[in-house]
C-alpha positions as protocol buffer text, in pm:
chain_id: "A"
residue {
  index: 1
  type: UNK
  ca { x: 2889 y: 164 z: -1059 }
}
residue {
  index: 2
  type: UNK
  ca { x: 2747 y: 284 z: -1420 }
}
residue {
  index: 3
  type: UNK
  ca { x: 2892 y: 603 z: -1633 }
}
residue {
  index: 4
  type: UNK
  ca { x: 2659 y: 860 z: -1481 }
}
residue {
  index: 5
  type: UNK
  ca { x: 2450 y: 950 z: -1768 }
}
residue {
  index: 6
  type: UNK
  ca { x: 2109 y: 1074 z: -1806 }
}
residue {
  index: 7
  type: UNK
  ca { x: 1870 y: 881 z: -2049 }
}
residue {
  index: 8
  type: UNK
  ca { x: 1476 y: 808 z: -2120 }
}
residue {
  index: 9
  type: UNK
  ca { x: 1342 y: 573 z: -2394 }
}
residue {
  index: 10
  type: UNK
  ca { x: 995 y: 591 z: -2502 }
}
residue {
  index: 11
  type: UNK
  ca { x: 813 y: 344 z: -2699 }
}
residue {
  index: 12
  type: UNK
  ca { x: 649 y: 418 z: -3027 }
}
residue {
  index: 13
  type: UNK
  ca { x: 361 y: 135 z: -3010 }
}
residue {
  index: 14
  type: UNK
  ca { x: 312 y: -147 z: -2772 }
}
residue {
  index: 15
  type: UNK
  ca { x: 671 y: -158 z: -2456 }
}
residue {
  index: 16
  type: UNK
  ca { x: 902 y: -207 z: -2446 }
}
residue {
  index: 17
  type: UNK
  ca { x: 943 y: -131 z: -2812 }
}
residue {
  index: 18
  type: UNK
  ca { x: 1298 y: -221 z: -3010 }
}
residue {
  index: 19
  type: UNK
  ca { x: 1540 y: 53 z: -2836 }
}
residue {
  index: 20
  type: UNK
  ca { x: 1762 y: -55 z: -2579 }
}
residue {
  index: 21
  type: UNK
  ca { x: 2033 y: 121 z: -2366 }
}
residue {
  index: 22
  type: UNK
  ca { x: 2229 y: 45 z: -2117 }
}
residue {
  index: 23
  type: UNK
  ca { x: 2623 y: 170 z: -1918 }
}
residue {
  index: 24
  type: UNK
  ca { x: 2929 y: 12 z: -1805 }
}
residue {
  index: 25
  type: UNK
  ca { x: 3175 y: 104 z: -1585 }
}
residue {
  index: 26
  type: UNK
  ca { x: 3303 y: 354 z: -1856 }
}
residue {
  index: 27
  type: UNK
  ca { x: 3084 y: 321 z: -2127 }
}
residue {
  index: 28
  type: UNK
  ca { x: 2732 y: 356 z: -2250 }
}
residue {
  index: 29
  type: UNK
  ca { x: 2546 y: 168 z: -2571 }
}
residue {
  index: 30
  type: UNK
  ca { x: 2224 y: 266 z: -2727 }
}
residue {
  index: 31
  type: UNK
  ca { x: 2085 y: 8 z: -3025 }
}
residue {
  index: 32
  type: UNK
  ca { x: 1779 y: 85 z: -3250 }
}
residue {
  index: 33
  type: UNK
  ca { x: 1685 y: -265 z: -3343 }
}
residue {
  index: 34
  type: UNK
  ca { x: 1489 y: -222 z: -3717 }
}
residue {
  index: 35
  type: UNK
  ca { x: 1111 y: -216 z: -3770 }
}
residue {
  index: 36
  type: UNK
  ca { x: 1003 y: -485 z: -3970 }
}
residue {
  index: 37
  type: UNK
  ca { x: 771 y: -396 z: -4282 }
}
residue {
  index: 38
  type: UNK
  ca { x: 845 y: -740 z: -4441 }
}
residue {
  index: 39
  type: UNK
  ca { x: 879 y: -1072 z: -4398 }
}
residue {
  index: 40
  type: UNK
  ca { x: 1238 y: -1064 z: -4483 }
}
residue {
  index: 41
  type: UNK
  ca { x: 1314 y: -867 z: -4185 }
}
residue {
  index: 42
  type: UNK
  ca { x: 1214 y: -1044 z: -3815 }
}
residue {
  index: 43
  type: UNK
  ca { x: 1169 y: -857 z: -3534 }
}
residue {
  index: 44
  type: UNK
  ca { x: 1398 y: -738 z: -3333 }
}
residue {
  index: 45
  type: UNK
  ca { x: 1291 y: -761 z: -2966 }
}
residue {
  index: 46
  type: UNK
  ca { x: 1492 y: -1056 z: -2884 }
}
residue {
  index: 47
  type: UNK
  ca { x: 1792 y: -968 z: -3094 }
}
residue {
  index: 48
  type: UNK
  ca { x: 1856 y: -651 z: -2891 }
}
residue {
  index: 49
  type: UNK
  ca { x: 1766 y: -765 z: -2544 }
}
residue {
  index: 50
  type: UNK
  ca { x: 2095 y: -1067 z: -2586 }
}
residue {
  index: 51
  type: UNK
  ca { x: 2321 y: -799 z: -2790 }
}
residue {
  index: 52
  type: UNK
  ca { x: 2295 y: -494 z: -2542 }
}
residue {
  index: 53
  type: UNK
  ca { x: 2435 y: -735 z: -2247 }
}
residue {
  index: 54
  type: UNK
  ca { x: 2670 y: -927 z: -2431 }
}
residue {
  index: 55
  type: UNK
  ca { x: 2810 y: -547 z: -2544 }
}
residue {
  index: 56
  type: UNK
  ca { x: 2806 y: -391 z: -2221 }
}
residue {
  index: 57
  type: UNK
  ca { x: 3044 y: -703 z: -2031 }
}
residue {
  index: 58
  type: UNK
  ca { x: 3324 y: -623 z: -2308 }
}
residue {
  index: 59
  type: UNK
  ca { x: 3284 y: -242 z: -2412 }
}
residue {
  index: 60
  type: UNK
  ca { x: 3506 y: -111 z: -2107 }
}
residue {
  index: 61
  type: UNK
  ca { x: 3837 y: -241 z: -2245 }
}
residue {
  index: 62
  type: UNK
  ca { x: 3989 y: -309 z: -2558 }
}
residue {
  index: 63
  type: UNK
  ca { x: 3933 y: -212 z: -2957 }
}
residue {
  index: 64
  type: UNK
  ca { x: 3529 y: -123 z: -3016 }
}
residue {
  index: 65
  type: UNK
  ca { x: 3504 y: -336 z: -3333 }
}
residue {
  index: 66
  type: UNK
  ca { x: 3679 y: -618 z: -3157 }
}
residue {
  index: 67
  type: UNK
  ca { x: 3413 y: -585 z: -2870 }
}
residue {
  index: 68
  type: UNK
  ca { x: 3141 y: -554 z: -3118 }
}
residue {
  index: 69
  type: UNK
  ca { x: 3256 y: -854 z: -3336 }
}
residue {
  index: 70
  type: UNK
  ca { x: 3279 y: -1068 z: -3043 }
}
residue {
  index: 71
  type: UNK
  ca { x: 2919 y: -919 z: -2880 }
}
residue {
  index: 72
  type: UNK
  ca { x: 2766 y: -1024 z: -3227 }
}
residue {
  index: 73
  type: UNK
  ca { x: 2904 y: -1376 z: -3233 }
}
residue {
  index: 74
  type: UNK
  ca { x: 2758 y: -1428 z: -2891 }
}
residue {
  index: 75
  type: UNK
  ca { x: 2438 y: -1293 z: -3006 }
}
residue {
  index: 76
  type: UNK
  ca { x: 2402 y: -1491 z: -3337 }
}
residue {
  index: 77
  type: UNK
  ca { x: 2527 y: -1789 z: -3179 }
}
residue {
  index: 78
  type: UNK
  ca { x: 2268 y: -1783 z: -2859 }
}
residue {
  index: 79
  type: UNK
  ca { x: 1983 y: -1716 z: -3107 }
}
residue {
  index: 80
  type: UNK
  ca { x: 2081 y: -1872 z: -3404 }
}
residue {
  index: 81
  type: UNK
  ca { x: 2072 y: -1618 z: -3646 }
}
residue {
  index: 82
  type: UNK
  ca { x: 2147 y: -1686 z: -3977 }
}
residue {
  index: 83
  type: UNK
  ca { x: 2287 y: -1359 z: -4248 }
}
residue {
  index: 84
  type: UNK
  ca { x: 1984 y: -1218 z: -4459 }
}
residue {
  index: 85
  type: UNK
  ca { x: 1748 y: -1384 z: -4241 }
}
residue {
  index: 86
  type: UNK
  ca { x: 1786 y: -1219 z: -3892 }
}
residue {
  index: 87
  type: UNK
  ca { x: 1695 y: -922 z: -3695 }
}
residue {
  index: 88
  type: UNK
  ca { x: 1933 y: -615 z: -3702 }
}
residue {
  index: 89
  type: UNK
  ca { x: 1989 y: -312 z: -3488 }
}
residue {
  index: 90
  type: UNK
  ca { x: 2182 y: 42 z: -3504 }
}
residue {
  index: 91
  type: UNK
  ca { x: 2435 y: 35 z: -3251 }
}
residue {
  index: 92
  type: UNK
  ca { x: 2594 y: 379 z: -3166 }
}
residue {
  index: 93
  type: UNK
  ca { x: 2899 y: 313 z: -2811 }
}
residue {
  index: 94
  type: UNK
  ca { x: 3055 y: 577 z: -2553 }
}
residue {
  index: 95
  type: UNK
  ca { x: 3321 y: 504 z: -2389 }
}
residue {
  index: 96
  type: UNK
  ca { x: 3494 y: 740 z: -2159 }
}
residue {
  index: 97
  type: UNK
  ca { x: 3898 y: 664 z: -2089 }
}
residue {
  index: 98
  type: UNK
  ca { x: 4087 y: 895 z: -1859 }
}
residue {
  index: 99
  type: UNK
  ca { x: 4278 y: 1015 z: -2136 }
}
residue {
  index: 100
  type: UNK
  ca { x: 4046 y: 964 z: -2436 }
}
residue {
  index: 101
  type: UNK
  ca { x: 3634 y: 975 z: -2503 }
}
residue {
  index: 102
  type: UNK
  ca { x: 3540 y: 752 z: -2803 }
}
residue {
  index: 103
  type: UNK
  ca { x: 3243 y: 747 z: -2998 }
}
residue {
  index: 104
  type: UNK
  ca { x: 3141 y: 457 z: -3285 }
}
residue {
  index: 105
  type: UNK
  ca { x: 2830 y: 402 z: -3460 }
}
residue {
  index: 106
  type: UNK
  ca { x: 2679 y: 139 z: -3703 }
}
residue {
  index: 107
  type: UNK
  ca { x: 2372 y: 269 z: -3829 }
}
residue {
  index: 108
  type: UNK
  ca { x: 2194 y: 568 z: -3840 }
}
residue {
  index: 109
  type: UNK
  ca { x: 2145 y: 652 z: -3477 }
}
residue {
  index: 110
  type: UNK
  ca { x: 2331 y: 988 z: -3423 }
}
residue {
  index: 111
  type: UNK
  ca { x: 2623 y: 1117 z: -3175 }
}
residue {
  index: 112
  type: UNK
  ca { x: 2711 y: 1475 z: -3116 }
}
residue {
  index: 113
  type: UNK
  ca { x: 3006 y: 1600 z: -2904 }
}
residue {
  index: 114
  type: UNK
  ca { x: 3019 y: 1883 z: -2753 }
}
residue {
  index: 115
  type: UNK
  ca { x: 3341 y: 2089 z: -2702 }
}
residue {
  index: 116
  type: UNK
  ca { x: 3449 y: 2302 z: -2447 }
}
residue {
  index: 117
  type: UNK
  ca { x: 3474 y: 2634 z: -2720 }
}
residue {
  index: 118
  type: UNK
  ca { x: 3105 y: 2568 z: -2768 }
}
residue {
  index: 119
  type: UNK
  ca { x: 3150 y: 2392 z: -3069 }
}
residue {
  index: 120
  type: UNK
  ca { x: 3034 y: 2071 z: -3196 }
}
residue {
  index: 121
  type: UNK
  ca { x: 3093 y: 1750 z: -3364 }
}
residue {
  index: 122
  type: UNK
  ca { x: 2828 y: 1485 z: -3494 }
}
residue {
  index: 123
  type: UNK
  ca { x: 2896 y: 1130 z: -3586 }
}
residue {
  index: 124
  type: UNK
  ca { x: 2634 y: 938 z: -3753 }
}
residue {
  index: 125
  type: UNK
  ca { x: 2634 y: 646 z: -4056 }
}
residue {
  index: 126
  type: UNK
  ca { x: 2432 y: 757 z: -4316 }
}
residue {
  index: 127
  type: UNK
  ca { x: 2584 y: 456 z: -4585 }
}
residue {
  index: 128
  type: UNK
  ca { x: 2209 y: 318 z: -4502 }
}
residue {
  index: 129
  type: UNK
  ca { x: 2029 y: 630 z: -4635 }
}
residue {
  index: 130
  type: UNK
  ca { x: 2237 y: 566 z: -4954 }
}
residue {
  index: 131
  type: UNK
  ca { x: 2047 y: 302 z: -5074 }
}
residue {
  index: 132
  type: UNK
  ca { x: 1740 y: 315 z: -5185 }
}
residue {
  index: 133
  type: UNK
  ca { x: 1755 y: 677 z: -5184 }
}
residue {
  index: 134
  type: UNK
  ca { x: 1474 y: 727 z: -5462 }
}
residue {
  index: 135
  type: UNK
  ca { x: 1214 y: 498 z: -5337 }
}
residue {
  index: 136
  type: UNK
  ca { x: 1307 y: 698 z: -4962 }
}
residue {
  index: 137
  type: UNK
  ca { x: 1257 y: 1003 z: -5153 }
}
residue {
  index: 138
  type: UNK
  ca { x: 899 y: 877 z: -5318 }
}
residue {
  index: 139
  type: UNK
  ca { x: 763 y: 783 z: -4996 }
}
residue {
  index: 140
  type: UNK
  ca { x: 815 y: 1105 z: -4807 }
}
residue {
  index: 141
  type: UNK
  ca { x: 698 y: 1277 z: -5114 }
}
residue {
  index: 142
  type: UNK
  ca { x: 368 y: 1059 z: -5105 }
}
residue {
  index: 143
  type: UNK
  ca { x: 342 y: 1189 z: -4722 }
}
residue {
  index: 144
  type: UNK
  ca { x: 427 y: 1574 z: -4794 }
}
residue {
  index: 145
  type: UNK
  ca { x: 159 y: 1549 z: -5032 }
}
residue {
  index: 146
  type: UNK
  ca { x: -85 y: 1397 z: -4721 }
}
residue {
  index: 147
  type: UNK
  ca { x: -120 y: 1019 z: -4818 }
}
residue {
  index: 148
  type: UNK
  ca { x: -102 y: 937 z: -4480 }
}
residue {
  index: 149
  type: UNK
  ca { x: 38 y: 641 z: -4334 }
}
residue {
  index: 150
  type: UNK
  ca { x: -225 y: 352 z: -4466 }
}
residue {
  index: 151
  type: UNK
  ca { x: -228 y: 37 z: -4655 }
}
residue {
  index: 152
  type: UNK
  ca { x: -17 y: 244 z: -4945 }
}
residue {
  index: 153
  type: UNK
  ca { x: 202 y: 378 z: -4711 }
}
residue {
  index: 154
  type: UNK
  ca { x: 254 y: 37 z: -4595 }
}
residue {
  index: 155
  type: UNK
  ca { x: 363 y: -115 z: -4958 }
}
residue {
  index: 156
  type: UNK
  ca { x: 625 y: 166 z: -5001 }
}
residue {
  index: 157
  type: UNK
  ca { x: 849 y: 96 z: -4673 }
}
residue {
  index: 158
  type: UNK
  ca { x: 802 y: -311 z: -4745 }
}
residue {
  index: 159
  type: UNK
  ca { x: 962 y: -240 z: -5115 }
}
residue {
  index: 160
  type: UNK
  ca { x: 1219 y: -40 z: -4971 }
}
residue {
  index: 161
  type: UNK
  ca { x: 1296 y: -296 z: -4746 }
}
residue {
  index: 162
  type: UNK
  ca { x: 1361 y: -545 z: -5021 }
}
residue {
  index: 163
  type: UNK
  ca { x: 1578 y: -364 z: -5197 }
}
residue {
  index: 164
  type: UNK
  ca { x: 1770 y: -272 z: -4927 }
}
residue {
  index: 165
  type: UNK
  ca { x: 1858 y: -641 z: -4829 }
}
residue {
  index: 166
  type: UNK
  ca { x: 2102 y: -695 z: -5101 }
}
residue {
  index: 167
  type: UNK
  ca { x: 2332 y: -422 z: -5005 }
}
residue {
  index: 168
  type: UNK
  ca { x: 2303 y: -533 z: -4630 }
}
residue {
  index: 169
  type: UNK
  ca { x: 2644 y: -594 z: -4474 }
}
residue {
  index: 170
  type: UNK
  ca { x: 2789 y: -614 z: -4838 }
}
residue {
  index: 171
  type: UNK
  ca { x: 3109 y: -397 z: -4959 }
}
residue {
  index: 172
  type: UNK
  ca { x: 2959 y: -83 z: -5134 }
}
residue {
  index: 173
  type: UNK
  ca { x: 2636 y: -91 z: -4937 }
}
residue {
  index: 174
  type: UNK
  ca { x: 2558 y: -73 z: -4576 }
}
residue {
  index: 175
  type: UNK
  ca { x: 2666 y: -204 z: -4253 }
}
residue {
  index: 176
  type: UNK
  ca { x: 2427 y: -278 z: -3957 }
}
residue {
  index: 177
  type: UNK
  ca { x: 2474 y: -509 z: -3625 }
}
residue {
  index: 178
  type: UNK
  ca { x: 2272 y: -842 z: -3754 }
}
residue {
  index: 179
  type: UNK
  ca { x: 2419 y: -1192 z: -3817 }
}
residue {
  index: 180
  type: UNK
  ca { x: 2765 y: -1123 z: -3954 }
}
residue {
  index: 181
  type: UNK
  ca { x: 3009 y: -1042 z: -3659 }
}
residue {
  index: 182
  type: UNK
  ca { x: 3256 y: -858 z: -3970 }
}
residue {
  index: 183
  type: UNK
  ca { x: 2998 y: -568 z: -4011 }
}
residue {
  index: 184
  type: UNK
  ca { x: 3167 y: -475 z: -3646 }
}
residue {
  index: 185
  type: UNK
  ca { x: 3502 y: -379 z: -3864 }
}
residue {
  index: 186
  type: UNK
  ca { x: 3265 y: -75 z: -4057 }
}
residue {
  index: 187
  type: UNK
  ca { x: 3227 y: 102 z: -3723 }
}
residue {
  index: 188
  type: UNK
  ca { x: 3253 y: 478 z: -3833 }
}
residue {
  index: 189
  type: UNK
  ca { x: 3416 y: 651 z: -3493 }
}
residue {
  index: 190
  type: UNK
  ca { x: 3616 y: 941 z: -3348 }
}
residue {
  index: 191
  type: UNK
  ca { x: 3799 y: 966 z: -3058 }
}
residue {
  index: 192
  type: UNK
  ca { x: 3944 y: 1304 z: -2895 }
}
residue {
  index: 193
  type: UNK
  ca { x: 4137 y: 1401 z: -2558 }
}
residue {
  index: 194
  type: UNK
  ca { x: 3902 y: 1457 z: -2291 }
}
residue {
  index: 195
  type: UNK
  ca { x: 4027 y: 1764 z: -2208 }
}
residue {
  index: 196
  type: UNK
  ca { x: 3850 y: 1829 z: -2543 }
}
residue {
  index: 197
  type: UNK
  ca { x: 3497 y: 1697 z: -2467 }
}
residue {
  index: 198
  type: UNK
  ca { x: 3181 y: 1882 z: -2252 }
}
residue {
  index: 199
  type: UNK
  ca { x: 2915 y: 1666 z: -2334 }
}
residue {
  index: 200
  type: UNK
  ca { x: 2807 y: 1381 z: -2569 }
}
residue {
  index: 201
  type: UNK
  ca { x: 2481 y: 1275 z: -2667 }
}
residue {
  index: 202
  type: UNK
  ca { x: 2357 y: 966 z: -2827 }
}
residue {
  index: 203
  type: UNK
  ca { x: 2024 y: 980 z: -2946 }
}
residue {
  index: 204
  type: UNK
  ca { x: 1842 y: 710 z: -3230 }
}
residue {
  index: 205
  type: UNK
  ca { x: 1660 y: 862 z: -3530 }
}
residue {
  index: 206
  type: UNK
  ca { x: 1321 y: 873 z: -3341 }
}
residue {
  index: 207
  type: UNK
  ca { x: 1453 y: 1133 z: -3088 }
}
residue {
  index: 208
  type: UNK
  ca { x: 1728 y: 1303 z: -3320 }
}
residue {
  index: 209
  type: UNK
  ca { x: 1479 y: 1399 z: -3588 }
}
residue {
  index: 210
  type: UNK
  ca { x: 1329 y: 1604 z: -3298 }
}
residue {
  index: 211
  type: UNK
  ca { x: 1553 y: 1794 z: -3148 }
}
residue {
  index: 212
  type: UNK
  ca { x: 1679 y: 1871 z: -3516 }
}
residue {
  index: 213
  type: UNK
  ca { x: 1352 y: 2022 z: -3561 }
}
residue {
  index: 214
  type: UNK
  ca { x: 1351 y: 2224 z: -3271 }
}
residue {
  index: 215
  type: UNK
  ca { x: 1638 y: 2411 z: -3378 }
}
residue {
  index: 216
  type: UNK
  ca { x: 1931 y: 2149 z: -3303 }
}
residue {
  index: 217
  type: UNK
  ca { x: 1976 y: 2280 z: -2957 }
}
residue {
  index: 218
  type: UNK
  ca { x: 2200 y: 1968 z: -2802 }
}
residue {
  index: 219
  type: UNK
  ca { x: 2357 y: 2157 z: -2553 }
}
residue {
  index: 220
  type: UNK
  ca { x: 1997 y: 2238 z: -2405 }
}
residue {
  index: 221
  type: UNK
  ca { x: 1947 y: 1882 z: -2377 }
}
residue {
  index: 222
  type: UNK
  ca { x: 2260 y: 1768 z: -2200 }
}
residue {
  index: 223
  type: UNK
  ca { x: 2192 y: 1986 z: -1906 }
}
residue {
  index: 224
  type: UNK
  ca { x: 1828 y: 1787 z: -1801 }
}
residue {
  index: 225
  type: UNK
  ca { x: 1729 y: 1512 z: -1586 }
}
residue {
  index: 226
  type: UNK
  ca { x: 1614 y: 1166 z: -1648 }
}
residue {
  index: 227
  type: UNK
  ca { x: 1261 y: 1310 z: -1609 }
}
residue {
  index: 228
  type: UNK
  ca { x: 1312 y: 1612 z: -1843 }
}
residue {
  index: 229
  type: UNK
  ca { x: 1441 y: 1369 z: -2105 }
}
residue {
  index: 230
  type: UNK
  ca { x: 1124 y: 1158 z: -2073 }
}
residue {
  index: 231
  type: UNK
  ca { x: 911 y: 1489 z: -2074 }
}
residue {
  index: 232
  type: UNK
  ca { x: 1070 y: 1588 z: -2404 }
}
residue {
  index: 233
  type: UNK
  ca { x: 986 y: 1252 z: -2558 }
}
residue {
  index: 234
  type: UNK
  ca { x: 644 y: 1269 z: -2446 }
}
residue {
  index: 235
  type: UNK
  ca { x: 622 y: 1589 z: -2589 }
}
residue {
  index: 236
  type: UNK
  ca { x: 759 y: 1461 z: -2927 }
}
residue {
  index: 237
  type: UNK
  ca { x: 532 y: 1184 z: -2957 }
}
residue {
  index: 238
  type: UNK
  ca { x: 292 y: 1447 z: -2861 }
}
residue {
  index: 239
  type: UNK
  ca { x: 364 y: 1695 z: -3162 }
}
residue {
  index: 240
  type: UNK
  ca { x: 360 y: 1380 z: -3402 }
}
residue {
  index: 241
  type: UNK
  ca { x: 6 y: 1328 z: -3246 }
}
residue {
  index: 242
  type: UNK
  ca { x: -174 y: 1606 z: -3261 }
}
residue {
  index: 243
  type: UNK
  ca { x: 42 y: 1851 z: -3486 }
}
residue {
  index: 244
  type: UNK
  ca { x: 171 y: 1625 z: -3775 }
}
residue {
  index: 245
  type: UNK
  ca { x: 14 y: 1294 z: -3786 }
}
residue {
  index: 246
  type: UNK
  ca { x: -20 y: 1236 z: -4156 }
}
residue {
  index: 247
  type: UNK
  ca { x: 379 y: 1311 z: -4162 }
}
residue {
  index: 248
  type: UNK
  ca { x: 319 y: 1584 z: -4364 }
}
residue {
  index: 249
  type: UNK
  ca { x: 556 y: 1825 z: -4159 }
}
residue {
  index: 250
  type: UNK
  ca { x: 811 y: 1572 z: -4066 }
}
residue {
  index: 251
  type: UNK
  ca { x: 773 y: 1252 z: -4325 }
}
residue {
  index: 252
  type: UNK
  ca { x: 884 y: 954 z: -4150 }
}
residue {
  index: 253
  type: UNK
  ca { x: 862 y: 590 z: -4162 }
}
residue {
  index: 254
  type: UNK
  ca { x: 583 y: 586 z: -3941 }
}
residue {
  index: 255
  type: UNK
  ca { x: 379 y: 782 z: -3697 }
}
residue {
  index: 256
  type: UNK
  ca { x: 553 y: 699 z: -3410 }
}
residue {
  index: 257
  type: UNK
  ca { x: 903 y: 567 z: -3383 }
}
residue {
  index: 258
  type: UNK
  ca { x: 1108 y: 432 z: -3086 }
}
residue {
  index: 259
  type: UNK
  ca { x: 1288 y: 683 z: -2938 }
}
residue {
  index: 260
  type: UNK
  ca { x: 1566 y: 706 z: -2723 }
}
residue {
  index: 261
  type: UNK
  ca { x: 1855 y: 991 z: -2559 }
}
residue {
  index: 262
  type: UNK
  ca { x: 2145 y: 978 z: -2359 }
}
residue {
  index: 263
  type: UNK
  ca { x: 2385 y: 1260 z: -2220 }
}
residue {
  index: 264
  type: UNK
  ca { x: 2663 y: 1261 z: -2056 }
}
residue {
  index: 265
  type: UNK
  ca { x: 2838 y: 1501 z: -1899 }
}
residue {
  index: 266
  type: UNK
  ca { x: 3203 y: 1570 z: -1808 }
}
residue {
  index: 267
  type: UNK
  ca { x: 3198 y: 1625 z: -1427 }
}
residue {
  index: 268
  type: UNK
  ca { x: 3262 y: 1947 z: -1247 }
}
residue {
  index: 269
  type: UNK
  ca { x: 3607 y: 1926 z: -1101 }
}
residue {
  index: 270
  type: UNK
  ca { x: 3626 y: 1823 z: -721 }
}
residue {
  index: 271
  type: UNK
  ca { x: 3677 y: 2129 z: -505 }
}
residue {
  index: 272
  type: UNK
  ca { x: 4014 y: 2233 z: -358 }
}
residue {
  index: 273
  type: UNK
  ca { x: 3992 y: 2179 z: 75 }
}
C-alpha cells in the first residue's frame, strides 16, 4: 500500500503531458520533465515515464541522492541518453520515516511544509532561474507589454534555451535530472522530526504559480480531495484561458503549462478503546 496522499495532474496541451507522479510505501515523487523550444532539448515523455518507476522501487530506503543517482543510471542506460543531448525533468521526493519527513528537490518544482504552530517552510531550486536571468526578464517584459505568445514569443524561450545548455549540470550553473547520474549529489533538501510536520505539498511550477497568486494559501489546499485538486487545476487553466491569455497578468513560458499537486497529510492519531 501507497503513502496516502492526495494528488491531480492536468495536462497543458495534448495527455498525458510531461508531469508524472507517483508513491511508495513511504514516499511520493513528482517530476516536471522540460518543454522543448529547441532542438537541443528532446522531449521528455519517455524520459519521465522510465525515471518515475525506476525512483519509486529505491526511494523508501537509503540516502535520496544515492537513490536518485542510481534511478538516473537506470534511466540513461535503458534509453540511451547521452549528456547535452537528452531529455531532463525537475524532480522534487517525500519521504515519510517514523522518526523523520524528508524533502529534496532538483529543479524548480516547489515543496512547502507545514508545521504544527501554523508556520511554514518552502524548499525549491531556483539555481535554474539564475541563468539566463535577463533574457527571462525580456521575455516576460515582451508579455506584460501584450506580445502574446506567437512566432516572437516563440524565438525568445528557444534562445533562452541555448544559453541555458552550457550551465546545465555544470559547477556554477544548474542541476536538473537528465543524463548525468552526479547531478543527483546537488539535491537541495531538509529533513525535520515528524513530530514537527502537518502537511507537505509538492506542487511543479504550473500549479505553484497559482496558488501563489491566489494568496499562497497551502494549508487550504492540503485539506481537499483528489477531485478538489483536479477542480482547482481546471480552474487554473481556466483563469489562464479566459482571464490572462496573452500572459499579461501572469507572464509565463506559455499559455498553458503542465501542472501537477500533491498533499499529504500527517494522520489523525488512532483513538484510545
Amino acid at each position: 500500500m501507497g503513502l496516502t496522499v492526495a494528488a491531480a495532474s492536468l495536462p497543458g496541451g495534448d495527455p498525458p503531458g510531461q508531469d508524472r507522479w507517483g508513491t511508495s510505501a513511504r514516499a511520493a515523487v513528482v517530476l516536471d520533465g522540460a518543454s522543448s523550444y529547441s532542438p537541443e532539448a528532446p522531449p521528455a515523455d519517455d524520459y519521465v515515464d522510465v525515471l518515475l518507476p525506476a525512483l519509486l522501487t529505491r526511494v523508501d530506503d537509503g540516502d535520496l541522492r544515492e537513490q536518485l543517482r542510481e534511478a538516473l543510471a537506470e534511466t540513461v542506460d535503458r534509453l540511451g541518453l547521452m549528456p547535452g543531448a537528452a531529455p531532463s525533468s525537475t524532480v522534487l521526493m517525500l519521504r515519510v520515516g517514523e522518526a523523520l519527513v524528508e524533502v529534496a528537490a532538483l529543479g524548480d518544482s516547489t515543496a512547502v511544509i507545514g508545521h504544527p504552530d501554523g508556520t511554514t517552510s518552502r524548499l525549491s531550486d531556483d539555481r535554474l532561474a539564475r541563468i539566463g536571468a535577463d533574457k527571462r526578464r525580456a521575455y516576460r517584459e515582451h508579455l506584460r507589454r501584450g506580445s502574446g505568445f506567437g512566432s516572437e514569443h516563440g524565438g525568445r524561450l528557444r534562445e533562452l534555451q541555448r544559453s541555458e545548455f552550457p550551465h546545465r549540470n555544470r559547477p556554477g550553473g544548474y542541476w536538473i535530472a537528465e543524463a548525468d547520474p552526479a547531478a543527483a549529489d546537488e539535491l537541495v533538501s531538509c529533513s525535520f522530526q515528524r513530530d514537527a510536520v502537518s502537511w507537505v505539498v509538492l506542487a511543479t511550477d504550473g500549479a505553484q504559480k497559482h496558488v501563489d497568486r491566489l494568496g499562497g494559501q497551502w494549508d487550504l489546499i492540503v485539506n481537499q480531495d483528489n477531485d478538489q485538486l483536479t477542480a482547482f487545476l481546471k480552474s487554473a487553466q481556466q483563469w489562464e484561458t479566459e482571464a490572462d491569455p496573452d500572459g499579461i497578468e501572469m507572464p509565463r513560458s506559455k499559455r498553458h503549462d503542465d501542472k501537477t499537486i500533491l498533499a499529504w497529510q500527517q494522520p489523525a492519531p488512532s483513538p484510545i478503546n
